[in-house]
C-alpha positions as CSV (number, residue, x, y, z in Angstrom):
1,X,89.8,-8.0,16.4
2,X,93.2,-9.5,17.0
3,X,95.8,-9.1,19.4
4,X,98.1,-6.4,17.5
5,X,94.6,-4.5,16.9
6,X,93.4,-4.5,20.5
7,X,97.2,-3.2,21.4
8,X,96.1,-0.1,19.2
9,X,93.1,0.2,20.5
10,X,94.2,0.1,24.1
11,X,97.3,2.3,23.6
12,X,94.8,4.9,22.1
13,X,92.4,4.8,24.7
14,X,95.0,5.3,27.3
15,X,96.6,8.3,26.0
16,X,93.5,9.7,25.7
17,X,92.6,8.6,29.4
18,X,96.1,10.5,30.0
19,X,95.2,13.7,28.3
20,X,91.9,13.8,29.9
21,X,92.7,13.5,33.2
22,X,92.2,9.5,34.1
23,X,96.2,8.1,35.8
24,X,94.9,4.9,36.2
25,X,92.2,2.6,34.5
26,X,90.8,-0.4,35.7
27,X,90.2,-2.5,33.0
28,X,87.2,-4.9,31.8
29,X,88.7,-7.3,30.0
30,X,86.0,-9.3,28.1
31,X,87.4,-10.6,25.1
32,X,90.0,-13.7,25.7
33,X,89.7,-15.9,22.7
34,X,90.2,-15.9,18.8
35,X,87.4,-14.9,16.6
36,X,85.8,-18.2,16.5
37,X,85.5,-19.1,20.4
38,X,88.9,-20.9,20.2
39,X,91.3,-20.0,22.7
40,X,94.7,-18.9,21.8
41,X,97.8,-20.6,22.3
42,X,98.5,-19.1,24.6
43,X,95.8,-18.2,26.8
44,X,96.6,-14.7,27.9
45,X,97.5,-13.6,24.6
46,X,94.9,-10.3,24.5
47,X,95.4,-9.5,28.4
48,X,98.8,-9.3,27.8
49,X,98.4,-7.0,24.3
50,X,96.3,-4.9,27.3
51,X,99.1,-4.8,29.6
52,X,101.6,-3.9,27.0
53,X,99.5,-1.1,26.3
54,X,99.3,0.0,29.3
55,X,103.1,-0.3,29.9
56,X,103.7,2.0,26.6
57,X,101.3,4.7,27.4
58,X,102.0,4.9,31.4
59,X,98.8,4.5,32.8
60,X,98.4,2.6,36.4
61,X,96.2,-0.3,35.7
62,X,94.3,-2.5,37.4
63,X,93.5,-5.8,35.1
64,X,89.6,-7.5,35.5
65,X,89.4,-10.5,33.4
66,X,86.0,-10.5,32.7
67,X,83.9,-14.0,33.7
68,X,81.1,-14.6,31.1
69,X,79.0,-17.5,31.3
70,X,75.3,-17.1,30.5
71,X,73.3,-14.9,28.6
72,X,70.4,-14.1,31.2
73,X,69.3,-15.0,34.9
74,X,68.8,-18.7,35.4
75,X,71.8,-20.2,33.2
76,X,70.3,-19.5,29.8
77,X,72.9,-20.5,27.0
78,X,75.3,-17.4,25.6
79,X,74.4,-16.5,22.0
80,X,76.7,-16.8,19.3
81,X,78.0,-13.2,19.8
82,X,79.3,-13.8,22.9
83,X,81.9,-16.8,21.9
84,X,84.9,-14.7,22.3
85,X,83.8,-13.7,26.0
86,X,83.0,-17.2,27.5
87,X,85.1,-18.9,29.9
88,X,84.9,-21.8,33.0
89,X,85.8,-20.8,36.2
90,X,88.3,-23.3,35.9
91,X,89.8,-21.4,32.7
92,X,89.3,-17.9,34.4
93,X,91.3,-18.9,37.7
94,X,94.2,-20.4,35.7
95,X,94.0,-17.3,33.6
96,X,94.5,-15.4,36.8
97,X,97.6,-17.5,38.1
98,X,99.5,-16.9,35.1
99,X,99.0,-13.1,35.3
100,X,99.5,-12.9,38.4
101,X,103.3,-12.4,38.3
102,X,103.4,-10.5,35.5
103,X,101.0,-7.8,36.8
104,X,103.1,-8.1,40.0
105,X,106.3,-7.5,37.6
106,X,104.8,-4.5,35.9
107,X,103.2,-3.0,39.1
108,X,99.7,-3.2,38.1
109,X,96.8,-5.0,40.0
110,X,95.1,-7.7,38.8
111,X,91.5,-8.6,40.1
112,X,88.2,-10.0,38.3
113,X,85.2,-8.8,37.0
114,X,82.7,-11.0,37.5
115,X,80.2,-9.8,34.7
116,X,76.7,-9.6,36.7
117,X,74.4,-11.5,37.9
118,X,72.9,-12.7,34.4
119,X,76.1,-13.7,33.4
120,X,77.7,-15.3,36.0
121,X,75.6,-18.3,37.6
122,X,75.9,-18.5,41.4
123,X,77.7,-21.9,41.6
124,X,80.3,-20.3,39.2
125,X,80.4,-17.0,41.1
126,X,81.4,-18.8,44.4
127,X,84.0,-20.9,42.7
128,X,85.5,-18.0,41.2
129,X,85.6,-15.8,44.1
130,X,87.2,-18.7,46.1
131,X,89.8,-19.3,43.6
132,X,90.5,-15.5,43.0
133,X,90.9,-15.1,47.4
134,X,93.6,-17.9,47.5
135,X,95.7,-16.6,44.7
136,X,95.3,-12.5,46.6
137,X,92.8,-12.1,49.8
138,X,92.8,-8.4,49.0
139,X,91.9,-8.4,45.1
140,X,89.8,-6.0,43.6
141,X,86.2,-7.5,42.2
142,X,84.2,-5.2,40.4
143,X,80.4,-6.6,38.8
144,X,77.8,-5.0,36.9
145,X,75.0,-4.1,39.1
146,X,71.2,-3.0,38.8
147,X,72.0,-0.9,36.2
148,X,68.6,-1.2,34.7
149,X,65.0,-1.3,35.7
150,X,65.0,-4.6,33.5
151,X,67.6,-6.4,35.3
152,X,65.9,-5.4,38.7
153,X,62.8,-7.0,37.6
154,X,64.9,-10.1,35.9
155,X,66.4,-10.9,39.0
156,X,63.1,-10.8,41.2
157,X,61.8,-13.1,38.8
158,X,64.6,-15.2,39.1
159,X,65.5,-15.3,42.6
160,X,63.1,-13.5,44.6
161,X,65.5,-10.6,45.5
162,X,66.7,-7.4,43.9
163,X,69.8,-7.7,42.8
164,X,72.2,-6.1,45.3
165,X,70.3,-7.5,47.9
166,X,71.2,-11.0,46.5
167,X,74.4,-10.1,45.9
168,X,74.7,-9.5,49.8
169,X,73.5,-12.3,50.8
170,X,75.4,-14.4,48.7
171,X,78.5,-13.2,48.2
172,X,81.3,-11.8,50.2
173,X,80.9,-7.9,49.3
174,X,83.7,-5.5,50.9
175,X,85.5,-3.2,50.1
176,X,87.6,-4.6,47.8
177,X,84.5,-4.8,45.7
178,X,83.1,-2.2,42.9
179,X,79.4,-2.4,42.4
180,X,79.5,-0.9,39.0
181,X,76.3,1.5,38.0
182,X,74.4,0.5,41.2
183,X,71.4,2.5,39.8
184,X,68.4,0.8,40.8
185,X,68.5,0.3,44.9
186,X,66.4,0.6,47.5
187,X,66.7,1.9,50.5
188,X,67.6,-1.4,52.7
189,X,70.7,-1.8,49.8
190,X,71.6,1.6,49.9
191,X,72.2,0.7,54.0
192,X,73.9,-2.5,53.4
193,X,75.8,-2.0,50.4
194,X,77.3,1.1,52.1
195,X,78.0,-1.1,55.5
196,X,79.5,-3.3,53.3
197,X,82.3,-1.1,52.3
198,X,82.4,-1.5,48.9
199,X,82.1,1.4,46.1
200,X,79.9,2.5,43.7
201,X,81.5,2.4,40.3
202,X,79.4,5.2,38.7
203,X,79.5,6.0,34.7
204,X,77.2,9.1,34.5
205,X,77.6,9.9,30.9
206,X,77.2,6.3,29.5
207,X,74.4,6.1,32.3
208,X,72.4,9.2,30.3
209,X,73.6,7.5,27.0
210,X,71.9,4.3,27.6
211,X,69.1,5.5,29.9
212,X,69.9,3.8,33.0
213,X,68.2,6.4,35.2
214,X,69.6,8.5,37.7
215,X,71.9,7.3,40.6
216,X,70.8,8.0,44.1
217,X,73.9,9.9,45.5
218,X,71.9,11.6,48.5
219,X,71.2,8.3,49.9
220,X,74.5,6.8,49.1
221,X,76.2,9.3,50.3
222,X,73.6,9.4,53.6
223,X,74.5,5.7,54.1
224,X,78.3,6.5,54.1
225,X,78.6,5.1,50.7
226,X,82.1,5.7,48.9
227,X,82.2,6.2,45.1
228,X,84.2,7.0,42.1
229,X,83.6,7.4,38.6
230,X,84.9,5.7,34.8
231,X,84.2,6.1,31.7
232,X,82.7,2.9,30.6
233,X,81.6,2.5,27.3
234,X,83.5,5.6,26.4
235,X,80.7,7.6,25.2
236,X,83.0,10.4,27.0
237,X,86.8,10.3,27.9
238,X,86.8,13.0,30.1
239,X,87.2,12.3,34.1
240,X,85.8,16.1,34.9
241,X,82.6,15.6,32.6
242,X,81.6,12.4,34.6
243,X,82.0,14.9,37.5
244,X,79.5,17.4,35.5
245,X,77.0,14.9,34.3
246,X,76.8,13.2,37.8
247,X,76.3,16.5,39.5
248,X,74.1,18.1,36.9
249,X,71.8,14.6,36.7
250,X,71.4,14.7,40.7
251,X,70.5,18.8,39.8
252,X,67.3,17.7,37.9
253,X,66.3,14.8,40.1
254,X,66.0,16.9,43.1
255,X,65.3,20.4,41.8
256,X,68.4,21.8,44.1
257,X,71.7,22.9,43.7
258,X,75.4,22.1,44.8
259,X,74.0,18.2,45.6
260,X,77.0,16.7,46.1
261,X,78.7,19.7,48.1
262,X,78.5,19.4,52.0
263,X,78.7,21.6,55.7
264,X,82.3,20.0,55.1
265,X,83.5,21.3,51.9
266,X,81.1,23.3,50.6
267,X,82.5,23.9,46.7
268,X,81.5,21.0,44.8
269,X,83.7,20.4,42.3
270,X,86.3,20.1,45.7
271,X,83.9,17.7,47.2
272,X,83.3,15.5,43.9
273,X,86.6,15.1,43.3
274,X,88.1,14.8,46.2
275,X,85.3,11.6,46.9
276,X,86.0,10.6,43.3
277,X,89.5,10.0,44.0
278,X,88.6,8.2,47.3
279,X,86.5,5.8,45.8
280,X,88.9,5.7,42.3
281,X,91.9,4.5,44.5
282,X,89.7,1.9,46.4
283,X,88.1,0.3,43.4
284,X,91.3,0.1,41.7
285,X,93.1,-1.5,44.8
286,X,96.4,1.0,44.1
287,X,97.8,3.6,46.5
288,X,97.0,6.6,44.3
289,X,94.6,8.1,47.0
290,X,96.6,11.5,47.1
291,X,99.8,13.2,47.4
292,X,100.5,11.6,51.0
293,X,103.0,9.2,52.3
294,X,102.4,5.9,51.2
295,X,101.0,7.0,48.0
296,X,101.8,6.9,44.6
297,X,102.4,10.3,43.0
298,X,100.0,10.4,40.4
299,X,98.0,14.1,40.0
300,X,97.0,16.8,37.2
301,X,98.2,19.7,36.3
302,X,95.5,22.6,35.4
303,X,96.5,25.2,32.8
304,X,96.3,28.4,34.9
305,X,96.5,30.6,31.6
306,X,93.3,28.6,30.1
307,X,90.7,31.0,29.2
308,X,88.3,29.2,31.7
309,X,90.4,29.7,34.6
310,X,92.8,32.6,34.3
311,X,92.6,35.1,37.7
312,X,91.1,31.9,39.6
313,X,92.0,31.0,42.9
314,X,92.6,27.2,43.0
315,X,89.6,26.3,44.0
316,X,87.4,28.2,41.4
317,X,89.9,26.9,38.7
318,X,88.7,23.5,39.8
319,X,85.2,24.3,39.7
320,X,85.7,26.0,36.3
321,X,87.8,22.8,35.5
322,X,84.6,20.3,36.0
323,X,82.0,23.2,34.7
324,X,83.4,25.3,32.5
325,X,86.2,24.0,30.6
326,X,85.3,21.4,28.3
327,X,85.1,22.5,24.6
328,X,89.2,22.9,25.8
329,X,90.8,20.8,28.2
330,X,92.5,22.9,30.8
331,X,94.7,19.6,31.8
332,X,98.5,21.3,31.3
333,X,100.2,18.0,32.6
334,X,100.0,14.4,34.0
335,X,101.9,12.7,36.3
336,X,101.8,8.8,36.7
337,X,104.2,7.3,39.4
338,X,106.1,10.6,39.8
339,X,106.8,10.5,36.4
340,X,105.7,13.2,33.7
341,X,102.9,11.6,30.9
342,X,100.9,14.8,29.3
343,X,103.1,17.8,29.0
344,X,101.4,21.2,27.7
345,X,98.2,19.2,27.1
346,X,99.9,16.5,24.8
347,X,101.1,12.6,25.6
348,X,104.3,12.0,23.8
349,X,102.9,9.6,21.7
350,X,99.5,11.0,21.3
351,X,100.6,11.4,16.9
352,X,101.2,7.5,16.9
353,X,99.0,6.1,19.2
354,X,96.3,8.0,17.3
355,X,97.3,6.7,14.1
356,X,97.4,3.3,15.0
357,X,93.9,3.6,16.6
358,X,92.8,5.3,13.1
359,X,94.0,2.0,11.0
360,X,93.2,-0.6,13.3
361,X,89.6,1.0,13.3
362,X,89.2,1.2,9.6
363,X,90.2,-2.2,9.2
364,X,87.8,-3.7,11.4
365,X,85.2,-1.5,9.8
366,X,86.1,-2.5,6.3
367,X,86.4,-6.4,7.6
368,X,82.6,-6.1,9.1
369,X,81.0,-5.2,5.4
């Protein structure tokens, strides 16, 4: 994968993203260095291929240079696989002061992705925070959190604690911070991580894809527990699917219907997405919280002639929108920053970003044989 490759990719992806509903993306940036482990020239050489990306198609974005230091709880080594990934704290925070400006130039948000707790030793994790604070006090930091029953019982092993409960205790969680996948918590994390402010980064249909389990939204949301939803590994780029699967999972977990609908808004697909873009705009640390003063204009457009929503009043073509709609995208437009990106269903440069992902995919395949 080199830089002019990874542009593709990214462009693709966030037309896509567009067309499907996502205007903003908060990006885990993992891969920093050349093929072998060595760092480029210039150090930000792929973040800024990301940024450029995100520039062309018109996507907000919030950039998370990912940290990557070990390979398991306890500081063991990383494997071979990972060379690309690895980085000091040192190298991460002077990665972050020279993007800082430019994100700042381009409007986007920078912030850092510690990876988890595995990764990420706790010496390195408090450097890092540190360093990230005194460059921006109000930075988004997003980590990868008890998203398995293996990694629960890794970091009792390890520590003595579940994982978000060391995680409280040793870091400075707010709301600033995204606990992504947060599956596996009990009840006293549920209360804390809730108190803390911070959200739950959920990822329902890579969740299902890998097996995670099931996310426990009636507590969260009992603990006064803000979320939003991404697409991860992009098994599914499709914001209003997450909102299915997430909704549909909670279904068969508690043999009831309407889960995440309330006394206060009692149509679901209003609810979801109205907490979905709550906790969206939170994680990502950008205004896009609604069409309000002080916020960016960045909102959908559904197609009120689409087969799955035609006669509907506006809130049945939003529930038909998450439920009903998805052999067809209903999305008729997008706007980013008060500025049109899909029109009639289409990016204006869905033909060559699609290309471009097509050829920088087959290369990389051919390359791997």
């Amino acid at each position: 994968l080199d830089p002019a490759q990874l542009e593709a990719i990214a462009l693709g992806l966030y037309v896509e993203m567009l067309e499907a509903g996502y205007t903003s993306v908060c990006e885990f940036h993992y891969v920093h260095h050349d093929a072998d482990g060595t760092p480029y020239a210039d150090d930000a050489t792929l973040a800024l291929a990301l940024m450029r990306a995100a520039q062309r198609a018109g996507i907000g974005l919030t950039l998370l240079p990912v940290l990557y230091q070990t390979s398991g709880f306890g500081g063991l080594p990383p494997g071979d696989g990972q060379r690309r990934f690895i980085r000091s704290t040192d190298s991460m925070l002077r990665l972050l002061e020279r993007l800082r400006p430019l994100c700042d130039a381009q409007g986007a948000r920078l912030g850092l992705a510690p990876h988890s707790l595995r990764a990420v030793p706790p010496e390195g994790l408090r450097e890092a925070l540190a360093g990230l604070h005194a460059i921006d006090a109000t930075a988004p930091v997003h980590i990868h959190i008890a998203e398995q029953t293996q990694e629960v019982d890794g970091c009792i092993a390890w520590s003595g604690q579940r994982p978000v409960a060391w995680l409280l205790d040793h870091a400075p969680v707010d709301a600033h911070w995204c606990l992504v996948h947060a599956t596996h918590m009990d009840g006293d994390e549920h209360r804390r991580a809730a108190a803390s402010g911070a959200v739950a980064g959920l990822c329902p249909t890579t969740e299902a894809n890998l097996g995670d389990g099931i996310f426990d939204l009636p507590a969260w949301r009992g603990a006064g527990g803000a979320w939003g939803v991404g697409s991860d590994s992009h098994i599914c780029v499709n914001a209003a699917e997450e909102l299915l699967m997430l909704e549909y999972s909670q279904r068969l977990a508690t043999r009831q219907r309407n889960v995440a609908a309330d006394a206060g808004q009692p149509q679901v697909a209003t609810a979801m997405t109205l907490q979905a873009l709550q906790g969206g705009a939170q994680a990502s640390g950008r205004a896009v919280g609604g069409l309000a003063v002080g916020q960016q204009a960045d909102f959908s457009v559904l197609d009120a002639a689409h087969p799955a929503l035609a006669g509907l009043d506006a809130a049945g073509m939003l529930s038909s929108h998450v439920f009903a709609s998805h052999r067809t995208s209903a999305i008729d437009a997008v706007w980013v920053a008060g500025e049109p990106r899909v029109q009639a269903g289409r990016h204006r440069l869905h033909e060559g970003a699609s290309a471009g992902f097509v050829a920088a995919r087959r290369q990389l395949l051919q390359d791997s044989r």
